[in-house]
C-alpha atoms as one frame of an Amber mdcrd trajectory, in Angstrom:
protein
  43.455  92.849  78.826  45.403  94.300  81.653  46.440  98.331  81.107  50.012
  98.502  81.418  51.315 100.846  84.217  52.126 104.513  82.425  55.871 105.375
  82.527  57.160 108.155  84.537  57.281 111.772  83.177  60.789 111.791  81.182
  61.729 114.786  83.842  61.345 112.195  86.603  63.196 109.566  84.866  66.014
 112.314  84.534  66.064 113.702  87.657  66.404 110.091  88.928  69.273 109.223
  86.667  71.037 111.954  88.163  70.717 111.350  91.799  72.067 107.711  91.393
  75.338 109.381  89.305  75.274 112.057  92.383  75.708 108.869  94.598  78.420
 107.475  92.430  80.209 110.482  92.612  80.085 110.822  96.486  80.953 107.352
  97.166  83.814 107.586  94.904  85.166 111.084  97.019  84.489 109.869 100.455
  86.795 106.382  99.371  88.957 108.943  97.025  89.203 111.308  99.945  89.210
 108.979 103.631  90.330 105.438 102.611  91.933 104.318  99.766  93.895 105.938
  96.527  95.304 104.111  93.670  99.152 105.365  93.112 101.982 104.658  90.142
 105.934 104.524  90.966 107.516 107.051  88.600 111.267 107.059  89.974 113.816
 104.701  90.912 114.366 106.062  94.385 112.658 103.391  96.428 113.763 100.204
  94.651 114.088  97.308  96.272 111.055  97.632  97.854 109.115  99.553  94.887
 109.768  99.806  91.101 109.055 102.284  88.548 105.906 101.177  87.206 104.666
 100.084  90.781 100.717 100.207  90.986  99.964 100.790  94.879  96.445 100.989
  96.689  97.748 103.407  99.174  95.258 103.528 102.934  94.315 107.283 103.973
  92.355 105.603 106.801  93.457 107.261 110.040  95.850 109.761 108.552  93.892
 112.121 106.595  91.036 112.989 104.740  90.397 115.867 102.113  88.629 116.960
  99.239  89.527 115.041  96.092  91.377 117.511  93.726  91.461 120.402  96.077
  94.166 121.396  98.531  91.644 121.413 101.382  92.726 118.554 104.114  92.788
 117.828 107.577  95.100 115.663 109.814  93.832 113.057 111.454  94.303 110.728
 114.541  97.040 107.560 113.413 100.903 108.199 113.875 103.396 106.571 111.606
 106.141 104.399 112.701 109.896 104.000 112.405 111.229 102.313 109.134 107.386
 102.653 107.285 107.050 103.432 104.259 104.960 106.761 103.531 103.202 108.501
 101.145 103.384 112.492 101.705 102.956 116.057 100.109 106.031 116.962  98.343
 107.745 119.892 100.200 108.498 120.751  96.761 105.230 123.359  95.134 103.785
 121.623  92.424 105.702 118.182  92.533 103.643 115.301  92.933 103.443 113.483
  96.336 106.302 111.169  97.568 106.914 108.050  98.799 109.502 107.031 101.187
 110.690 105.205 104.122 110.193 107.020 107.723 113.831 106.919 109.380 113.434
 109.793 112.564 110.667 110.034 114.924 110.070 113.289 116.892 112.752 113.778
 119.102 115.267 111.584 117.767 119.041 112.136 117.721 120.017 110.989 113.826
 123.558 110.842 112.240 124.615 109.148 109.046 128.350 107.766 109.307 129.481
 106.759 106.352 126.348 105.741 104.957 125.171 103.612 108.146 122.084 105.813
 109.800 122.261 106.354 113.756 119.315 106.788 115.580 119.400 107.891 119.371
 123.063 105.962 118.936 122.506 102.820 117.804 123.066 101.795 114.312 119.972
 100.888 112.535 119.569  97.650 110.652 117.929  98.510 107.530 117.601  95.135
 105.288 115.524  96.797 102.483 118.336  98.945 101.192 119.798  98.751  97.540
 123.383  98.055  97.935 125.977  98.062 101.131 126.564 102.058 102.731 128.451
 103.832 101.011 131.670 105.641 102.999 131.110 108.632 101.635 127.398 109.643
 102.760 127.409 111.122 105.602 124.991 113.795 107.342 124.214 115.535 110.802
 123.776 115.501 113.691 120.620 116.480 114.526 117.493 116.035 116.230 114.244
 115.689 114.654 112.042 118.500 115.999 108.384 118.143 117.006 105.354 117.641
 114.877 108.008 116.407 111.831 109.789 113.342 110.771 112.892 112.613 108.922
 112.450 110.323 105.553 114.972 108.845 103.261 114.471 106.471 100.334 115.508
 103.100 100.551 118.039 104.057  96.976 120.092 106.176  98.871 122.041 106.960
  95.859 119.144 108.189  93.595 116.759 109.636  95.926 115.479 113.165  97.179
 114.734 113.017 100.740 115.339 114.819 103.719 119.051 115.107 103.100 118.276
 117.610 100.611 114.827 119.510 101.850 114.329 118.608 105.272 111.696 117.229
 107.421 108.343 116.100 106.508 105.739 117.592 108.726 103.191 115.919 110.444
 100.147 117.291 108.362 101.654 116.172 105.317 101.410 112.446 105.909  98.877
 111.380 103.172  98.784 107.530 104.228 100.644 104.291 104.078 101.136 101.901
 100.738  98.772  98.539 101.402  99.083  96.137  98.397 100.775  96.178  94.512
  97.512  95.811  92.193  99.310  96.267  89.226 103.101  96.185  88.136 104.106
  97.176  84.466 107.904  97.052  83.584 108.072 100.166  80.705 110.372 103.619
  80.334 110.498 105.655  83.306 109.089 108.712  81.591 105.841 106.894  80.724
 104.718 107.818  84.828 105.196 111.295  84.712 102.792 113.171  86.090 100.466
 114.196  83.293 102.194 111.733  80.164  98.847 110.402  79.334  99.707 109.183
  75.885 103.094 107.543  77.641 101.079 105.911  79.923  98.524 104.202  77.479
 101.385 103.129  75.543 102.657 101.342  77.903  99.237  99.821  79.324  98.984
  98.486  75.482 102.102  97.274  74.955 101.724  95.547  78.235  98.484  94.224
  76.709 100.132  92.859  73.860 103.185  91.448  75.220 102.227  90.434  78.765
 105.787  89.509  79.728 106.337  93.288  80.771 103.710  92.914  83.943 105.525
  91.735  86.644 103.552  89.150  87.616 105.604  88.092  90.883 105.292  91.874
  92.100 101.075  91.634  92.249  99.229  91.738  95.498 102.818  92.381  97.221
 101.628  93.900 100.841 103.236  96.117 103.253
C-alpha cells in the first residue's frame, strides 16, 4: 500500500494562501493604477454622448499612473486632443473627477459668440452637442496658457466646465473613456459619490425589470 505524501505544515499552507491574495492585490493596483478604471455617469452634463447611469472602462495607459486610493500620481508621456472626451481631477477639493470634452489646446485663441465656440478664428463644428447654440452664451477672449487646456461639456446648459473654474491642467488628465460596459437608466441621485444603498437599488431593480439597462448603449466606444 503506497504512503500517501504528508501535507504541508498548516503555517506553510497559510503563508502560501497569502502570497497568491498578495498577487491579486498587486495585479489589481498596477491595472487599477496604469491601465484601466471602471467609472459611473452621475450628471446630465455630457448627454448626448453619455447618460446618467453610464458605466465607462476609462484607459489611464499613457496619461498617468498612481497609487490606487492615494493622492500620489505622476504625469505621463500621451497628450490629449481637440474635441476628446476626458476624464480629469476636479479643480473642485473633494468633488469627484470629471468628465468632459477637450475644446482649447495650449496656445489657442478661444471665444464663444453666442453659443458657437471659436478656436484660433474659425468656428468649430461640434455635432455631439445637445441642442442648437444658444444666443445668449457667450465668453472670452482668451488664450489658453501653457501646460492647461480648456474643457466644456457637450450640455452646455447644465454643465460645470471651464466657463465657471478655469483651465484644466496638464497633470490632472486622468485618461480617456474606451467602451460603455454597463448602462442602467435609474434616479440621478442613485450615482452619487458614496450612495451605496442608492446604487444597489438600482442594480436590483435593474435585475428585476431589465427594461431599465440600456441595452443599445453597451459596448458603445470612443
Amino acid at each position: 500500500m503506497m504512503k500517501t505524501e504528508d501535507k504541508p505544515p498548516l503555517h506553510r499552507r497559510l503563508l502560501r494562501e497569502l502570497l497568491s491574495w498578495l498577487w491579486v492585490a498587486l495585479a489589481f493596483l498596477f491595472i487599477h493604477g496604469t491601465l484601466l478604471q471602471a467609472r459611473v455617469i452621475p450628471s446630465g452634463s455630457m448627454e448626448r454622448t453619455l447618460l446618467v447611469g453610464d458605466h465607462l472602462l476609462v484607459s489611464r495607459l499613457g496619461y498617468d499612473a498612481g497609487v490606487p486610493f492615494t493622492n500620489w500620481h505622476v504625469r505621463l508621456w500621451r497628450e490629449p486632443h481637440r474635441q476628446q472626451v476626458i476624464v480629469f481631477r476636479a479643480p473642485l477639493p473633494g468633488s469627484p473627477d470629471y468628465i468632459k470634452r477637450l475644446i482649447g489646446l495650449p496656445g489657442d485663441a478661444l471665444e464663444i459668440r453666442r453659443g458657437v465656440v471659436w478656436v484660433n478664428g474659425a468656428p468649430l463644428a461640434e455635432p455631439y452637442r445637445v441642442g442648437p447654440p444658444n444666443p445668449h452664451d457667450n465668453f472670452g477672449p482668451l488664450h489658453v496658457p501653457r501646460g492647461s487646456y480648456f474643457v466644456l461639456g457637450d450640455n452646455r446648459g447644465n454643465s460645470s466646465d471651464s466657463r465657471d473654474w478655469g483651465f484644466v491642467p496638464h497633470a490632472a488628465i486622468v485618461g480617456t473613456p474606451v467602451v460603455i460596459y454597463m448602462s442602467v437608466d435609474a434616479p440621478q441621485g442613485a450615482w452619487d459619490p458614496g450612495q451605496i444603498r442608492e446604487r444597489v437599488f438600482a442594480y436590483a431593480n435593474a435585475l428585476r425589470h431589465p427594461r431599465l439597462v440600456r441595452w443599445n448603449r453597451l459596448f458603445t466606444t470612443f
